[in-house]
KELUM-193371 format. One record per residue (C-alpha): x, y, z. Coordinates in nm, 2 decimals, m for minus. Layout:
((X Y Z))
...
This chain:
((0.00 0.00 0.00))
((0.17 0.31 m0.09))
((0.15 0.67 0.11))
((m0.12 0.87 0.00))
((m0.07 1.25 m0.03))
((m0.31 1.42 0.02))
((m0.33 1.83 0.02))
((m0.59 1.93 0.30))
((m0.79 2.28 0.34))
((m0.90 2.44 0.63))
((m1.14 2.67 0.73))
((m1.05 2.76 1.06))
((m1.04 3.08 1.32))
((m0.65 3.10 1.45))
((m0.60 3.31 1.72))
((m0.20 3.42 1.78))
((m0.10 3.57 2.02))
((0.32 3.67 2.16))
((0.50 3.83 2.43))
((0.79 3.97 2.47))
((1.09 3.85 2.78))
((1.28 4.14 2.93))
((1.64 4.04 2.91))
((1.63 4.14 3.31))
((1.56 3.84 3.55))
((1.32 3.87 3.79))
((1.24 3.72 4.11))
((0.93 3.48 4.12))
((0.69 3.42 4.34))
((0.55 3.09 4.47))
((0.20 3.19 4.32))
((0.38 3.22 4.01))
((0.56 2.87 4.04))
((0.20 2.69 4.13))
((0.08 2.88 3.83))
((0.32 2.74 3.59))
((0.32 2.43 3.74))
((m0.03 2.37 3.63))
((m0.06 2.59 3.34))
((0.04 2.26 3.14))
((m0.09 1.95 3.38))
((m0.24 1.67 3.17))
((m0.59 1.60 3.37))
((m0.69 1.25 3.30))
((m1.03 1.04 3.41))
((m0.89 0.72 3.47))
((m1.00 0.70 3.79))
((m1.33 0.83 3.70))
((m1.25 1.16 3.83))
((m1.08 1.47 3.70))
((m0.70 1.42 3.83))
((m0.34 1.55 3.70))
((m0.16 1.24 3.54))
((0.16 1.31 3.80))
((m0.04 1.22 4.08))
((m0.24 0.87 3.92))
((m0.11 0.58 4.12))
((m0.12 0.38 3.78))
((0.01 0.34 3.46))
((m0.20 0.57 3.16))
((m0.12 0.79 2.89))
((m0.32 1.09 2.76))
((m0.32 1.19 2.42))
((m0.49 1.53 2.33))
((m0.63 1.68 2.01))
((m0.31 1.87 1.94))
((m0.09 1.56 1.96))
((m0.34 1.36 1.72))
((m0.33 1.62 1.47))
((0.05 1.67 1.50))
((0.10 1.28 1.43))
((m0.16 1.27 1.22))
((m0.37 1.01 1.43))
((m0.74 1.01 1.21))
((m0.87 0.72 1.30))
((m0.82 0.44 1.62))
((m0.65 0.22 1.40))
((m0.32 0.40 1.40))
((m0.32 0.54 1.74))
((m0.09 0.29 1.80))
((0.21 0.45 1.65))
((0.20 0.69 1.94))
((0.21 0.42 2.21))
((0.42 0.16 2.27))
((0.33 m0.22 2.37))
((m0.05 m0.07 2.22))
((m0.16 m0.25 1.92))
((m0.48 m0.20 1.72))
((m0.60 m0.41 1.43))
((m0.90 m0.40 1.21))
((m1.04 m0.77 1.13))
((m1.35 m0.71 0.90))
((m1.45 m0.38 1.07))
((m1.39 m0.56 1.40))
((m1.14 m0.31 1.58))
((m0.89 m0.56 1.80))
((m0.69 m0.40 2.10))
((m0.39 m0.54 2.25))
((m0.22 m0.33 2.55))
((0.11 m0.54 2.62))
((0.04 m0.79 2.43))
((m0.26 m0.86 2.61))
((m0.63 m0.90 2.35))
((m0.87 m1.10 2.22))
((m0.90 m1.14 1.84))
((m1.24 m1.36 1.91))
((m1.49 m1.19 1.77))
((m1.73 m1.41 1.76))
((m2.07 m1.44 2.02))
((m1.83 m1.66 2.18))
((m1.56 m1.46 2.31))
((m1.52 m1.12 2.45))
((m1.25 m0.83 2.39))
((m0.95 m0.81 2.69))
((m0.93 m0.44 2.64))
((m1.23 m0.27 2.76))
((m1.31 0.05 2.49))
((m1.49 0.32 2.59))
((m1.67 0.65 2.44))
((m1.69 0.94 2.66))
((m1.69 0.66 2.97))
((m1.96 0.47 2.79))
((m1.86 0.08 2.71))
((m1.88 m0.08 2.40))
((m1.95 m0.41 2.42))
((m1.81 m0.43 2.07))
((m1.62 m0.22 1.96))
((m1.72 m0.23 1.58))
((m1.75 0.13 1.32))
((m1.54 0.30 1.59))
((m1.36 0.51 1.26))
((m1.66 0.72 1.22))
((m1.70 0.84 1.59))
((m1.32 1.00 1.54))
((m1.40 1.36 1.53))
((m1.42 1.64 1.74))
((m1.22 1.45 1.94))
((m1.06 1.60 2.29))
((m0.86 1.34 2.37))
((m0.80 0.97 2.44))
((m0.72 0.80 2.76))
((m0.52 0.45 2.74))
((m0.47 0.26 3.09))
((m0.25 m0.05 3.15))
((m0.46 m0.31 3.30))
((m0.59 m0.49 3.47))
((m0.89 m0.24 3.54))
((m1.22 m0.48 3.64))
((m1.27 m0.30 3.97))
((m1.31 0.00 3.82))
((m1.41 0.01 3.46))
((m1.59 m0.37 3.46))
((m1.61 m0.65 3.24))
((m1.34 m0.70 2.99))
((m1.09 m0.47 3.13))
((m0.80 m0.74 3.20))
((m0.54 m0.58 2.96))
((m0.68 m0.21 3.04))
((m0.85 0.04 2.89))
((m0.96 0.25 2.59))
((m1.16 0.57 2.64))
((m1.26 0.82 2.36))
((m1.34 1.14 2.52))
((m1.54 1.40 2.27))
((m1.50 1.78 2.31))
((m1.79 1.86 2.50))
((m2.04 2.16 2.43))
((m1.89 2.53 2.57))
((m2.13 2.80 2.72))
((m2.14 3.12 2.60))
((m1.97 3.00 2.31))
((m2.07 3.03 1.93))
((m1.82 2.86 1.75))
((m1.74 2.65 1.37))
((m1.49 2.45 1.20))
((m1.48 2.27 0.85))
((m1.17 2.09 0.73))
((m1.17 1.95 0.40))
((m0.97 1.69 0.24))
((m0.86 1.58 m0.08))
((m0.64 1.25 m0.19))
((m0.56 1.03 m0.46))
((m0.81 0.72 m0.51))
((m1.05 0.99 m0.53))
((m0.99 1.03 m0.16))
((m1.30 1.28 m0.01))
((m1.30 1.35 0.40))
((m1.51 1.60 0.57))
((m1.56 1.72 0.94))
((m1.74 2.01 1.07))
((m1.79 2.11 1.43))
((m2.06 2.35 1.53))
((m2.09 2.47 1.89))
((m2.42 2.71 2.00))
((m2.52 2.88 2.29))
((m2.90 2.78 2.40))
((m2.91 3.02 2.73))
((m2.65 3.13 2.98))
((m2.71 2.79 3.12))
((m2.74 2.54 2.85))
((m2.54 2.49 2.49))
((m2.56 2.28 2.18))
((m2.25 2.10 1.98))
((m2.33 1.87 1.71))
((m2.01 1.75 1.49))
((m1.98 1.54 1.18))
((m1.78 1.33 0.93))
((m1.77 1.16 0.58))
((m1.48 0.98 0.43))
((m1.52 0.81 0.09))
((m1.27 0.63 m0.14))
((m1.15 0.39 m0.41))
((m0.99 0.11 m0.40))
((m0.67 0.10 m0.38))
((m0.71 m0.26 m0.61))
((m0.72 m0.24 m1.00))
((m0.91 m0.60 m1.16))
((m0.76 m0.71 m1.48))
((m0.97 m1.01 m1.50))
((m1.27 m1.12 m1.69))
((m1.53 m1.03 m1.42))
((m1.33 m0.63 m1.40))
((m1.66 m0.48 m1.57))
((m1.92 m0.68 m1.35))
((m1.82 m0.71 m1.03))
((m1.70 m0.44 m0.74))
((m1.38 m0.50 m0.64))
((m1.30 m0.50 m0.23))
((m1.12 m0.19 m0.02))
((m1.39 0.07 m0.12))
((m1.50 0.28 0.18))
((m1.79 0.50 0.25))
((m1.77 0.62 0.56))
((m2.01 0.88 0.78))
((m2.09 0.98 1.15))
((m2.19 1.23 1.38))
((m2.27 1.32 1.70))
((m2.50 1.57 1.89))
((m2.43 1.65 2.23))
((m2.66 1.93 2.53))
((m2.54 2.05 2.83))
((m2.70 2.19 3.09))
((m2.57 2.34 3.41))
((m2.86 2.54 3.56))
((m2.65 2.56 3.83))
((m2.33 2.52 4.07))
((m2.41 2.18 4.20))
((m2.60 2.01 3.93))
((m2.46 1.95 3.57))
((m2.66 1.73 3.30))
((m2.46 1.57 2.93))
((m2.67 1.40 2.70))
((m2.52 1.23 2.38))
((m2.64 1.06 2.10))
((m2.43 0.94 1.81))
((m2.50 0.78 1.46))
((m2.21 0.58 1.27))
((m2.16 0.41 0.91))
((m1.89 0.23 0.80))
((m2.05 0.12 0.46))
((m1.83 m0.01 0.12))
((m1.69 m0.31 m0.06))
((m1.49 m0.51 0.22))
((m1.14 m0.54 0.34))
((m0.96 m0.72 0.05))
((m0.72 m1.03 0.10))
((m0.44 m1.07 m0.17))
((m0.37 m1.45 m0.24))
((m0.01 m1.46 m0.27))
((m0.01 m1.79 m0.27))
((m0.13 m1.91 m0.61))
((0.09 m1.66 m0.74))
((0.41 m1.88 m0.55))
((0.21 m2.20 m0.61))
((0.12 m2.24 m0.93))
((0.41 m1.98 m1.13))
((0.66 m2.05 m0.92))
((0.73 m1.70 m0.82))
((0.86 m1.57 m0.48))
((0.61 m1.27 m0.32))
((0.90 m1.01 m0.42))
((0.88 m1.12 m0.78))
((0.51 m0.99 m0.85))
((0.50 m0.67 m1.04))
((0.26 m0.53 m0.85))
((0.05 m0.71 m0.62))
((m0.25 m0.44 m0.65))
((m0.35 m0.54 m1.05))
((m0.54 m0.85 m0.96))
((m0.76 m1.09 m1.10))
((m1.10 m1.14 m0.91))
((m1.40 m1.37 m0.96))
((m1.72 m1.44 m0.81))
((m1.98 m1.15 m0.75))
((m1.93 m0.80 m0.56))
((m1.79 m0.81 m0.19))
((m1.97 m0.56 0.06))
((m1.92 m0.44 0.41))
((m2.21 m0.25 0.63))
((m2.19 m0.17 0.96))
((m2.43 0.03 1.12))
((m2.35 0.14 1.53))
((m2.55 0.44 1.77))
((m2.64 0.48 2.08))
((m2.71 0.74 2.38))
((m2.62 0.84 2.68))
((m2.72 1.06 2.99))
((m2.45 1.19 3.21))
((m2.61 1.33 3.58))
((m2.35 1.47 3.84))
((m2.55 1.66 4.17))
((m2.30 1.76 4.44))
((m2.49 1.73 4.82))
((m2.14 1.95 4.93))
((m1.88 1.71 5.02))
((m2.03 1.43 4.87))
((m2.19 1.37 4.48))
((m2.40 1.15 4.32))
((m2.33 1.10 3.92))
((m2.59 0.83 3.71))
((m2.43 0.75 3.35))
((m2.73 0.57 3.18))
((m2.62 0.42 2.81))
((m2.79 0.24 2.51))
((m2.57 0.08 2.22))
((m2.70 m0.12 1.91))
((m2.47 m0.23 1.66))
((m2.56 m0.37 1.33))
((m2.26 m0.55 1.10))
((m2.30 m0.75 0.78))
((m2.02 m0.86 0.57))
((m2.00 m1.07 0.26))
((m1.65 m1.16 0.07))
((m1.60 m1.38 m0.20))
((m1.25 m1.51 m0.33))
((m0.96 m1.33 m0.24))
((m0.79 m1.12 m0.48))
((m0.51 m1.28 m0.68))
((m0.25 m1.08 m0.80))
((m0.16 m1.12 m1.16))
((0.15 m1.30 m1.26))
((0.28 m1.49 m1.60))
((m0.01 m1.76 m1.65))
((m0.27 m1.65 m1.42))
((m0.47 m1.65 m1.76))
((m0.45 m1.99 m1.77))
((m0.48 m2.05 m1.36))
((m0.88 m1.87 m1.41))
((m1.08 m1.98 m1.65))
((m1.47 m1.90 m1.75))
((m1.51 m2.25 m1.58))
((m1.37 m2.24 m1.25))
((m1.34 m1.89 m1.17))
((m1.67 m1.83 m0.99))
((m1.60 m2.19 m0.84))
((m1.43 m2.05 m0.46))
((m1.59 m2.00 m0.12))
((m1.84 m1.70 m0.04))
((m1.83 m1.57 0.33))
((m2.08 m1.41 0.50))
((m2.06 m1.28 0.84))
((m2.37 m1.12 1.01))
((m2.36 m0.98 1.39))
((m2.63 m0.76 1.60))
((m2.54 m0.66 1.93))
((m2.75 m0.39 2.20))
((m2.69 m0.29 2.54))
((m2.84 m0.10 2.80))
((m2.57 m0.03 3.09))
((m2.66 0.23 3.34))
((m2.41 0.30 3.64))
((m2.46 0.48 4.03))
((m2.18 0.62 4.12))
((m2.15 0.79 4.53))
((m1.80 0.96 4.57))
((m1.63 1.21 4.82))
((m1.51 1.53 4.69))
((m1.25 1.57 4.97))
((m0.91 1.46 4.81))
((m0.78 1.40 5.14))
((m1.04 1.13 5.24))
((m1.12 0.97 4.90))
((m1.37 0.70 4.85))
((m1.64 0.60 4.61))
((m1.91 0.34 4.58))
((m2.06 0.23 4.23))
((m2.33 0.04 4.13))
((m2.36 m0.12 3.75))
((m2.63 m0.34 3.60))
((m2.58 m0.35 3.23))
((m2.77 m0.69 3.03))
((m2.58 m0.72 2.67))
((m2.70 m0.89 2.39))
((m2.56 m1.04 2.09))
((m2.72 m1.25 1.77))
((m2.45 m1.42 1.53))
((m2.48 m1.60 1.19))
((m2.20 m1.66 0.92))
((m2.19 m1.87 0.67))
């Protein structure tokens, strides 16, 4: 797969600002030191509170919008090339996560992931069309495990939280950013953030992302048949805050996420080695293929919403996080793509070319998972109690 480049347009508001340093020292005081010294703290939720990462008794890294954009992180599937001993896979629209070598790649009704994933503190049972929730993204959370006392089920190797830039009061606010690639490469996000009342606000964000395949058929079938690693891509997410006043605070989220397109394409090397005699580094160009069979295609449909409730009684607060998730994925591959090589014409004929195995892999999964959680707001004498009920139910067919 070769690096695309890609020229991207912004329509942003930049706002610069610069000071000038006497070339005098000056004495500084130790409200100046505490200043600086959290000017730039990293607050994390691990803990499922608002904390500074120097004082988290545990291992976690934050990574904020800034750094994403800097490394050009776009999507969860190549976060990992920020974090070491984190590994994140796509199988089929399936996202895998290892933390230390530690994952499940059973993702079947039968197993369950080791790395808990979570958007905005809401778990995904399974974490599947998690590329079209990436926007408007504040940052992301990733904690070592193990973490079942306090983020649950599946949390042996740690965790994964997506946390969303939340709506701003007294804030009118917008951002596009447009982007254009080869493969007729198309990606979209907009961000729009509105003031309701002195009390409430609105922020509802977006994203599209469409492209070709990066595959070219040479075969018979290359005028019937759509050929696999298309994708059509869209999501967005709508979120209301209301803070009517100092002790009560109220988030409500709902999101809506496709991953739609032709499948995740497999190239058969081997038939190339088996049958020419060829070693893998002897193909011209293992992208011009030859592909039989009929049209793969890949849908995944996943939304849900959530209520966030946090009341403060004064030296002790009550927060409810109510959730709903339903996930909808369909898949169906036919032969994988061989690449073409000297007498491939002869390996494919009219007879046997639509004569190879057709997969079809068909999932539904819903949740409902609400969670009480009672917690001290005196750092010095820290303690919580939580309460979580959350039935999860999946349906499975492949063929």
């Amino acid at each position: 797969m070769t690096k695309r480049n890609a020229a991207q347009f912004y329509v942003l508001s930049l706002l610069a600002s610069s000071a000038l340093v006497p070339a005098t020292a000056t004495a500084q005081t130790a409200s100046d030191l505490d200043a600086e010294d959290t000017r730039d703290e990293i607050i994390v939720t691990v803990e499922r509170r608002e904390q500074g990462l120097q004082d988290l008794a545990a291992t976690a890294s934050n990574f904020d919008s800034d750094m994403l954009a800097l490394t050009g992180v776009n999507s969860i599937e190549n976060l990992d090339r920020l974090l070491p001993g984190l590994q994140i896979g796509n199988q089929e629209g399936n996202i895998e996560i290892f933390i230390r070598g530690i994952g499940s790649d059973n993702n079947t009704e039968l197993g369950d992931p080791a790395a808990a994933t979570h958007i905005d503190g809401v778990y995904i049972p399974r974490p599947s069309g998690l590329s079209s929730v990436w926007h408007d993204i504040e940052r992301v959370e990733v904690n070592v495990g193990p973490q079942g006392t306090l983020r649950g089920r599946n949390a042996t190797a740690g965790t994964l939280n997506i946390i969303s830039k939340k709506p701003e009061l007294g804030v009118l606010s917008a951002e596009t950013e447009v982007e254009f690639g080869n493969y007729d490469t198309t990606a979209y996000r907009a961000v729009l953030n509105i003031p309701l009342s002195e009390t409430a606000a609105f922020r509802v964000s977006g994203m599209a992302f469409n492209r070709d395949s990066f595959y070219t058929n040479v075969g018979p079938t290359a005028n019937s048949v759509t050929i696999p690693g298309e994708d059509d891509d869209f999501g967005i997410r709508a979120q209301l805050l209301v803070e009517p006043n100092d002790r009560l605070r109220a988030l409500f989220s709902f999101d809506y996420n496709e991953e739609k397109g032709t499948g995740y394409p497999v190239t058969n090397v081997a038939a190339a080695i088996g049958f020419a005699g060829l070693r893998a580094d002897e193909l011209a160009d293992p992208r011009r293929v030859v592909y039989g069979n009929g049209s793969s295609s890949e849908d995944t449909t996943h939304w849900g919403g959530s209520a966030n409730i946090t009341y403060d009684f004064g030296g002790v607060s009550v927060e409810y996080l109510g959730s709903y998730r339903q996930l909808d994925f369909s898949t169906l591959q036919f032969n994988p793509l061989t690449p073409e090589f000297p007498g491939v014409d002869t390996f494919f004929t009219d007879a046997n070319i639509n004569q190879y195995n057709i997969f079809q892999w068909e999932r539904d999964s819903n949740s409902i998972i609400q969670e009480l959680r009672l917690f001290s707001a005196d750092d010095a004498r820290r303690w919580r109690v939580l309460s979580s009920r959350g039935p999860v139910h999946i349906s499975w067919r492949h063929g």
